[in-house]
N, C-alpha and C positions, 0 to 999 in steps of 0.2 A: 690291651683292654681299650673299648671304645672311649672318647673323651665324656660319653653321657653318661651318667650313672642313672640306677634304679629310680635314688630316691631325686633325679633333677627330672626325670620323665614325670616320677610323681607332683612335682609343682606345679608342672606344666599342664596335669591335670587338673590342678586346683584352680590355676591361674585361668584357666577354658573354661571353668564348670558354670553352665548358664540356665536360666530358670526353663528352658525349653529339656534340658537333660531330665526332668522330674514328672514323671509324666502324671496325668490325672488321676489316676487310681493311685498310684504312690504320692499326688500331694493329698488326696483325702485321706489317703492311711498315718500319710504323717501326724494331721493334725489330729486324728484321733489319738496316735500315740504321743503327743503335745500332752491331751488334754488328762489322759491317764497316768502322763509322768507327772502333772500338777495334780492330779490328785494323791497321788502317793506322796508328796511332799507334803504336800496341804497336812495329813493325814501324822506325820511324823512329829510337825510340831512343837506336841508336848512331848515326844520322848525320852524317856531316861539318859540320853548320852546327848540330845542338843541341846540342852542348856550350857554345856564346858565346851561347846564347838562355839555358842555364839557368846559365852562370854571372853574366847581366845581372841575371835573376831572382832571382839568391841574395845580388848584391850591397846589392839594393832595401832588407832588412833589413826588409821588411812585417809585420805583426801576422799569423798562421795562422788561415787563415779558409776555406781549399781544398786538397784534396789535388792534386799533381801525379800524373801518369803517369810511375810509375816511381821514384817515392817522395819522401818532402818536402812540405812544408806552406807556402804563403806565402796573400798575398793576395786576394782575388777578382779584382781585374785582372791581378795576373801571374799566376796561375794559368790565368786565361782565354788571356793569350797563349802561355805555352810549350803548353798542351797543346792551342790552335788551332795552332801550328805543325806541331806532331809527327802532329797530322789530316794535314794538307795534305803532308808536308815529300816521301814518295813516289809522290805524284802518284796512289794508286790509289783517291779519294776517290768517294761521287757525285756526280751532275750531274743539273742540268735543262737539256735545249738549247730553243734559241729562232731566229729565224730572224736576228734581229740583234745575238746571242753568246750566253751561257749563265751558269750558279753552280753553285757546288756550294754546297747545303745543310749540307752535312754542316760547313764551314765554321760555323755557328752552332753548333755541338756544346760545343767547348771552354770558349764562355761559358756553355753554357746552363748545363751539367753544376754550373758554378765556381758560381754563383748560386743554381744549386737547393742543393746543400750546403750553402753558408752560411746558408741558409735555415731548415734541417733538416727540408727537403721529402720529400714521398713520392715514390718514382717514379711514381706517375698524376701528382703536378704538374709534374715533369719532363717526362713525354710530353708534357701538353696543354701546355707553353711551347714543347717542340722544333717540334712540331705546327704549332703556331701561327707561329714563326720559319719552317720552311717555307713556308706560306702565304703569309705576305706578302713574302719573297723572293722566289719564286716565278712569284706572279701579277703585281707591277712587272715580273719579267722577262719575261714574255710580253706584257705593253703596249710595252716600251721599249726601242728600239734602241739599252743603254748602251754596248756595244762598239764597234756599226759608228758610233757617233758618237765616236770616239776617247777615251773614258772604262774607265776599270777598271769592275767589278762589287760593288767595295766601296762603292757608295752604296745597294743593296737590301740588302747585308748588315748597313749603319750599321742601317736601319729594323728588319730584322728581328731583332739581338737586342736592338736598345731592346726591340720589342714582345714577344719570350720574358721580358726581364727583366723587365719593364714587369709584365710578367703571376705573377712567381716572387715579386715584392717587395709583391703587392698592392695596387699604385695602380689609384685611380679615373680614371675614362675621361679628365679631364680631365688628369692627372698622364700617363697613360701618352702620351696626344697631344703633350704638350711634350716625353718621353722623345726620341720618336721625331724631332721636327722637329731638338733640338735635335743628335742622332747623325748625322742624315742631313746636315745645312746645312755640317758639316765636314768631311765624310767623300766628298767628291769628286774623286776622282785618275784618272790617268791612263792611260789601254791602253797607254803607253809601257814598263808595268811586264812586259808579255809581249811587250815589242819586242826585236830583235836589240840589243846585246847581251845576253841575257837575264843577268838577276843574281838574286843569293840574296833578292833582293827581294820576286822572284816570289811565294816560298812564306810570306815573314814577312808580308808585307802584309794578309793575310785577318786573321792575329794581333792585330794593330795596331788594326785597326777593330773588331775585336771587343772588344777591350781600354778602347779609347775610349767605345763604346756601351756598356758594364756602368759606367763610370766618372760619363760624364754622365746616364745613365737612377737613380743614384744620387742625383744632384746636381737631378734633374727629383723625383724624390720628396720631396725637401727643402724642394721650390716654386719652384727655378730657371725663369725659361719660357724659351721655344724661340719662334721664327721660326713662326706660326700659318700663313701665308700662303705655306708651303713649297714649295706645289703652285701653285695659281694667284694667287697674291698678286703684285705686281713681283718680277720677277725671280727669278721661282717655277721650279721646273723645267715645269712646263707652256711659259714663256719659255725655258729654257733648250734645250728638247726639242723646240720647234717644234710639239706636241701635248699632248692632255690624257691625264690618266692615270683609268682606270676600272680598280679594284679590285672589282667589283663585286660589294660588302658586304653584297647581300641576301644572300648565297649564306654558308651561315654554314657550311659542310662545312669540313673539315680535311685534305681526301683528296689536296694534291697528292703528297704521298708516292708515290703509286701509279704514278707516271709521270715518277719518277727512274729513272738508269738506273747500274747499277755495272760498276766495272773489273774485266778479270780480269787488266791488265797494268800496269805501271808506265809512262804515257803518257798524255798529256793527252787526254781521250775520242776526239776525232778519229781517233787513233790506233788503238784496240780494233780497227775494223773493217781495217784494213789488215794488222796484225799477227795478226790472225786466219786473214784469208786468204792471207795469206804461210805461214802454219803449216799451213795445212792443206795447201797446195798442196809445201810439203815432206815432208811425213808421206804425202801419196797417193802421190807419185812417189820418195821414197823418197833426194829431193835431200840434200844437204849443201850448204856453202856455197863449195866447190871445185867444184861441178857448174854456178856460176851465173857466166856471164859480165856479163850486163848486167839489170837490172830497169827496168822503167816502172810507175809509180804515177799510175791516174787518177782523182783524186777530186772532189769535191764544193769550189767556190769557197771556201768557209769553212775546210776542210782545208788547202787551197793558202795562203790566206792567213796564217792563224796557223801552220803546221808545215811546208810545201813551199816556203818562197823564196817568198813572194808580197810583201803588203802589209806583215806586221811581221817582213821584212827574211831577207837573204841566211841559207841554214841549210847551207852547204859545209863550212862548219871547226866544229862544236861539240868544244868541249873542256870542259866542265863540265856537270856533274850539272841544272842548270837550264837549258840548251839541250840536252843529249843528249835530256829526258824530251818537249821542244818540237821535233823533228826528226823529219821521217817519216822522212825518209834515213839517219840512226845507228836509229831504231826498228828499220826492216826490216833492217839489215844485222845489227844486233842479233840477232834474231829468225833470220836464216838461221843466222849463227855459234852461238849458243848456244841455240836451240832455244828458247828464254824470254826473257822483258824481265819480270825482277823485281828485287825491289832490290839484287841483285848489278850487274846491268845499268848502273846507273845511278851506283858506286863510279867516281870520276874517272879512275881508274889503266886503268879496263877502258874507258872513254870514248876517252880518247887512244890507246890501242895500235894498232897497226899495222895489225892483219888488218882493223877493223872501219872503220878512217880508210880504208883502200882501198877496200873495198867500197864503203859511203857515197858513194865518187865516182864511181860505175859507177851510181849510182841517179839516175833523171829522176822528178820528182812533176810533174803536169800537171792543172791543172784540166779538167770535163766538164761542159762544158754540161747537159747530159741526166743525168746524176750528180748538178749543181747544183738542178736543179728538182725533186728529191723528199727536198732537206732544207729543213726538218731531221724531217720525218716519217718518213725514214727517211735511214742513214747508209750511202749505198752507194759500193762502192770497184772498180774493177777493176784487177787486178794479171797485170803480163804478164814472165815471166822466160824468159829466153832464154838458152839453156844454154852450155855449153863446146862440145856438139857440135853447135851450129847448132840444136836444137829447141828450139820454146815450148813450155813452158808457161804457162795464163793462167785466171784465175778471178775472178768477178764474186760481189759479196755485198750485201744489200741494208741489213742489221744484221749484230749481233755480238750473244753470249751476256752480258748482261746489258743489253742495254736492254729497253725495258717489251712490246715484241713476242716476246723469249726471253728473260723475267725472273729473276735467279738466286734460287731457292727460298732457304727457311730454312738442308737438309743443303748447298745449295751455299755458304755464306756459314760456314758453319761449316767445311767442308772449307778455303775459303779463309783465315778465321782461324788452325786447327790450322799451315798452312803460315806464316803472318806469323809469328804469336806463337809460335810452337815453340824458337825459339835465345832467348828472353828469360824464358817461363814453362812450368815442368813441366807434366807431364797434366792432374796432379790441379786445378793451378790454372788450368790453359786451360777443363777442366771446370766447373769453377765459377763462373767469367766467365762465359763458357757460359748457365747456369742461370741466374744470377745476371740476366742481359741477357732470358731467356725470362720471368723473374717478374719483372719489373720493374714491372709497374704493381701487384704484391703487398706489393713489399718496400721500405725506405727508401733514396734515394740514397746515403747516408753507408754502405748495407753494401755497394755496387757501388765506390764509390768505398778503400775501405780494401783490396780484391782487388786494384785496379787498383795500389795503392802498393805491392804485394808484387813487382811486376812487376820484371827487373835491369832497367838499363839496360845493361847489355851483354852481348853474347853468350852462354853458357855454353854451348851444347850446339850439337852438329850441325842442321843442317835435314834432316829426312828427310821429311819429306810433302812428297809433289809439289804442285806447282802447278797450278792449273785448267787 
């Protein structure tokens, strides 16, 4: 066996990776998806599960070395998890799909942000580490079937923010190489995490491992090593995976930004496309959710599986915020009843009620062959409702309005924003986020991040912007 391993090639890519690798349409894409991962945090705030995340946080008593979202000073690793939570905590995050599960990138946000700060980084070194934490999240997840092998997607996310942090704190290729072995070699769990009964685990988990990789990629700077033989060594994932993995390292771009896709609904991506055309097909015809006696949903194998009653388990009775947001059958009922699935949607109180439990049981999800075979390049769904008075309606879509075939622009990411963050921050401050996020590779993280701590944590004001 060569004296280089996989993962010392991969340091070596960290250790190279230069703001010219990022090119211009991938740094504008980035910063839009900056600004839509701060809005989904914005957005989480008051939710039912961050208040025990930041009262865990406040008990830690860490030295201030990062600002929270939403004000407050602690550590670089608590910091990285409450505000990896508050990313993920309403599901409207992005993703990269793959044919054998998916990430969201945006998941590496939380660390990266907490590391560059403590840093006292520019935003160009923030981009080129988020950049880079995309990339190698990324592209493992386009080699490697982590989900349909019954594993979560926290072992590319261990890799990727070693390699952001790897890259924020200055180590040499060699150091980042062991960052990364030694994030990844722990950081192996389970797709039981999006199985029936879904729990609040769901959305802390990303947290967790991001948490752990700033902690030991700190401990790898210091000269701790890591497992070199991570990849093809015994008992390497290459053994555990049944294949090898090609990152293929010549290729020194930073572009997979470009080929992220965002939400405009609260619902795990599968969802977008169903509740789309759910919505539209109410809005043509002019439906309410009294005009609808029965629905059928047919979608794509992967939809069925995670969100239709398939493979990770029966979705009849959700009663909680982390099975409603997993459920095509509360999505669309959702979505007839109230016209939207946003983070009202997804309040427990509104989960269990009556109208939307009955509906939900009038809905069939059904997997299609011929739906199945054109993902995950494309996420198509057909939707057939069948009225009170005997007539169908029925609508076929092949995407939704933010994957990378109807990509959501800059004004549309900012419209989306103005609607999150409106009940937490006034104009003038939503504006300046805003700005703040457009000149990012101008200005220093520490002045993005002190906007961000002005933010309430709770409500104050009505929500008047609609929703996309």
């Amino acid at each position: 066996m060569s004296d280089l391993y996989l993962v010392d090639e991969l340091g070596r890519f960290v250790a190279d990776a230069e703001p010219s690798n990022v090119s211009e349409s991938a740094r504008r894409t980035l910063k839009r998806n900056v600004l839509d991962t701060l809005g989904c945090a914005v957005a989480a705030l008051d939710g039912e599960m961050i208040a025990t995340i930041r009262e865990q946080v406040e008990s830690v008593g860490a030295a201030p070395a990062a600002t929270l979202i939403g004000g407050g000073r602690t550590s670089v690793e608590q910091a990285a998890l409450l505000n990896s939570v508050l990313v993920r905590y309403v599901d409207l995050l992005d993703t990269y799909l793959t044919a054998g599960g998916l990430c969201h990138p945006a998941d590496n946000f939380g660390a990266i942000l907490a590391v560059a700060e403590s840093q006292g980084a520019g935003g160009e070194e923030f981009l080129l580490a988020l950049a880079l934490a995309y990339e190698i999240q990324c592209r493992f997840s386009a080699q490697v079937p982590v989900m349909a092998r019954g594993l979560n997607h926290a072992l590319q996310l261990a890799m990727s923010v070693a390699a952001g942090s790897a890259k924020l704190l200055g180590l040499d290729a060699e150091r980042a190489a062991h960052a990364i072995a030694v994030a990844a070699a722990d950081n192996v769990s389970l797709s039981a995490i999006h199985s029936e009964p879904v729990s609040n685990w769901k959305g802390i988990s990303p947290g967790v491992t991001a948490q752990r990789a700033v902690y030991t990629t700190a401990l790898a700077g210091r000269g701790i090593t890591g497992p070199r033989g991570l990849f093809e060594g015994p008992n390497g994932l290459h053994q555990l995976f049944d294949q090898t993995v090609d990152f293929n390292l010549a290729d020194r771009s930073l572009d997979v930004v470009d080929r992220t896709y965002l939400k405009k609904y609260c619902s795990l991506i599968h969802g977008q496309p169903v509740i789309e055309t759910v919505l539209h097909l109410a809005r043509a015809f002019r439906l309410t959710a009294h005009d609808v006696a029965r629905v059928r949903l047919e979608v794509f194998q992967t939809a069925y599986d995670i969100a239709g009653g398939g493979r990770f388990g029966d979705k009849s009775a959700p009663s909680t915020k982390e099975q409603a947001d997993y459920n095509l059958r509360y999505l669309t009922a959702a979505a007839l009843i109230d016209g939207q699935v946003g983070p009202e949607q997804l309040h427990e109180d509104r989960v269990r009620r009556a109208d939307v439990q009955d509906l939900l049981r009038r809905i069939d999800v059904v997997p299609a062959e011929d739906l199945t075979a054109g993902y995950p390049l494309t996420t198509p769904v057909r939707v057939h409702l069948t009225l009170t008075d005997g007539r169908r309606r029925s609508r076929e879509q092949t995407d939704f309005e933010g994957a990378p075939t109807r990509p959501m622009g800059w004004d549309r990411v900012v419209q989306k924003f103005h609607w999150l963050a409106e009940p937490y921050a006034d104009a003038a401050l939503r504006t300046d986020i805003i700005a703040a996020v457009a000149d990012l590779d101008t200005i220093s993280v520490d002045t993005l991040t002190a906007l961000l701590a002005r933010v309430s944590r709770t409500p104050e004001r009505a929500r008047t912007h609609q929703p996309l």
